[in-house]
C-alpha positions in Angstrom: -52.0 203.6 -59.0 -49.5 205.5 -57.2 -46.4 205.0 -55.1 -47.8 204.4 -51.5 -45.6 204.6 -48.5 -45.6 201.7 -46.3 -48.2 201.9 -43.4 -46.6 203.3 -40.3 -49.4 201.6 -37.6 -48.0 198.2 -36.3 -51.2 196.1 -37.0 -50.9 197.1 -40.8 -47.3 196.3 -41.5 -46.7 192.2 -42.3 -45.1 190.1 -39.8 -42.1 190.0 -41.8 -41.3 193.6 -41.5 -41.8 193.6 -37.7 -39.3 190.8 -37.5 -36.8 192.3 -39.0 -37.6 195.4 -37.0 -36.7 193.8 -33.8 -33.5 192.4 -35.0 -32.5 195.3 -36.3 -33.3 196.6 -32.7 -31.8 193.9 -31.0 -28.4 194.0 -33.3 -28.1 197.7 -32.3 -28.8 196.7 -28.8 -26.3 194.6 -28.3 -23.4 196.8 -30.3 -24.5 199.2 -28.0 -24.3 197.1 -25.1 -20.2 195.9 -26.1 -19.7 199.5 -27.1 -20.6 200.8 -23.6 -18.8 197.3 -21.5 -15.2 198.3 -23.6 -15.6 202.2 -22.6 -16.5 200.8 -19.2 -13.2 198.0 -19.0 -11.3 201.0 -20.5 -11.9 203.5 -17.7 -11.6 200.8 -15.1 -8.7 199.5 -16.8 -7.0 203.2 -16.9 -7.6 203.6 -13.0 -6.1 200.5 -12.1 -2.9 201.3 -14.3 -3.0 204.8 -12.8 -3.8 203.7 -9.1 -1.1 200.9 -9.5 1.9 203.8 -10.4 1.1 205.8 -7.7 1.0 202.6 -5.3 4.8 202.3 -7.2 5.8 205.7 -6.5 4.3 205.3 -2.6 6.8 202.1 -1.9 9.7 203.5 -3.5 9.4 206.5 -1.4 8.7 204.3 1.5 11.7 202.0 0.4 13.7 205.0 0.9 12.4 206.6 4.1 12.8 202.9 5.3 16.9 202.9 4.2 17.2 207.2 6.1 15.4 205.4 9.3 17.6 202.1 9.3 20.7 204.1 8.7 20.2 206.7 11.9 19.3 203.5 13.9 22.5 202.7 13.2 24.6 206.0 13.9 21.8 206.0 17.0 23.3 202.5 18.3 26.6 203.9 17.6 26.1 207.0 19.9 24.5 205.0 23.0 26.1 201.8 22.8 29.4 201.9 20.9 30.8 205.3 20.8 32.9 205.6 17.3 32.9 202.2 16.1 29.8 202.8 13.3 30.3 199.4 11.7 28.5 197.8 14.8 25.2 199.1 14.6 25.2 198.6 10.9 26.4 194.8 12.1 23.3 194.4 14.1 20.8 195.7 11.5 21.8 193.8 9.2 21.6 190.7 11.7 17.9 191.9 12.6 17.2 192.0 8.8 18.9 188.6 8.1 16.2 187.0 11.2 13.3 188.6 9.8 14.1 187.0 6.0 14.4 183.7 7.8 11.6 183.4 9.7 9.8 185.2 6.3 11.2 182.2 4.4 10.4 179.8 6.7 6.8 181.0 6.6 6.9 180.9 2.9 8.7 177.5 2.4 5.5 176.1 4.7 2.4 177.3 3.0 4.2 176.7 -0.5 4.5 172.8 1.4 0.6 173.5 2.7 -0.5 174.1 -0.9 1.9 171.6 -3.1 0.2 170.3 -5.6 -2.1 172.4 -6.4 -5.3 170.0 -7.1 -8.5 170.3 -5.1 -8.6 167.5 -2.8 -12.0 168.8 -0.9 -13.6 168.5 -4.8 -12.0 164.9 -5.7 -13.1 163.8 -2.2 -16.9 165.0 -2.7 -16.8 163.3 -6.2 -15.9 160.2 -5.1 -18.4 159.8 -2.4 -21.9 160.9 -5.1 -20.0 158.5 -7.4 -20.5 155.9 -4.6 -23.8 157.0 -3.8 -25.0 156.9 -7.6 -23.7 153.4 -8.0 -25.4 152.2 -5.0 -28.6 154.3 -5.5 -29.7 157.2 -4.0 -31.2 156.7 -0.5 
């Protein structure tokens, strides 16, 4: 007899083939699948970087507006309160900005106390009381 193709309807072909039909399927599936989650990290990944320079760029040219407005505050104090001596408003700038670091520290120095050491102490507590409850027997 002749060469005879393989039968192409489903209830012909042995179980074997279809087995390794659908893991053929299921391979490409899933290199499909980790194909399209890299693109998709990629893109997100790109747009994070990118949003994150202009966010950069933003602040510095904050930062700098920020040093323009300080420093005519400064020639402004000069002009109403202490006509030519320029150092003064500078003086009390700086002594604003050296209040605002402290009480920023302070704030700082107490949730760093608030969160020192870092263990979770609502967990450990919860543990302990369904290890009591297990050794005692559930109610």
């Amino acid at each position: 007899m002749g060469y005879q193709p393989p039968p192409t309807d489903p209830e012909d072909r042995r179980v074997g083939e279809l087995v390794a039909e659908v893991s053929e399927r299921a391979s490409t599936l899933v290199r499909e699948e980790i194909e399209l989650a890299k693109t998709e990290i990629s893109e997100k990944v790109t747009k994070i970087v990118r949003g994150s320079v202009v966010g950069a760029v933003a602040g510095v040219f904050a930062f700098l507006a920020l040093i323009l407005i300080m420093h005519g505050i400064a020639w402004l104090l000069d002009d109403l309160f202490f006509e030519g001596d320029i150092w003064a408003g500078f003086f009390i700038e700086a002594a604003i900005f050296l209040l605002a670091a402290a009480g920023a520290g302070f704030f700082a120095y107490r949730s760093l106390l608030a969160g020192a050491p870092p263990t979770p102490d609502a967990a450990i507590e919860e543990a302990k009381r369904t290890r009591a409850m297990l050794e005692r027997g559930a109610p």
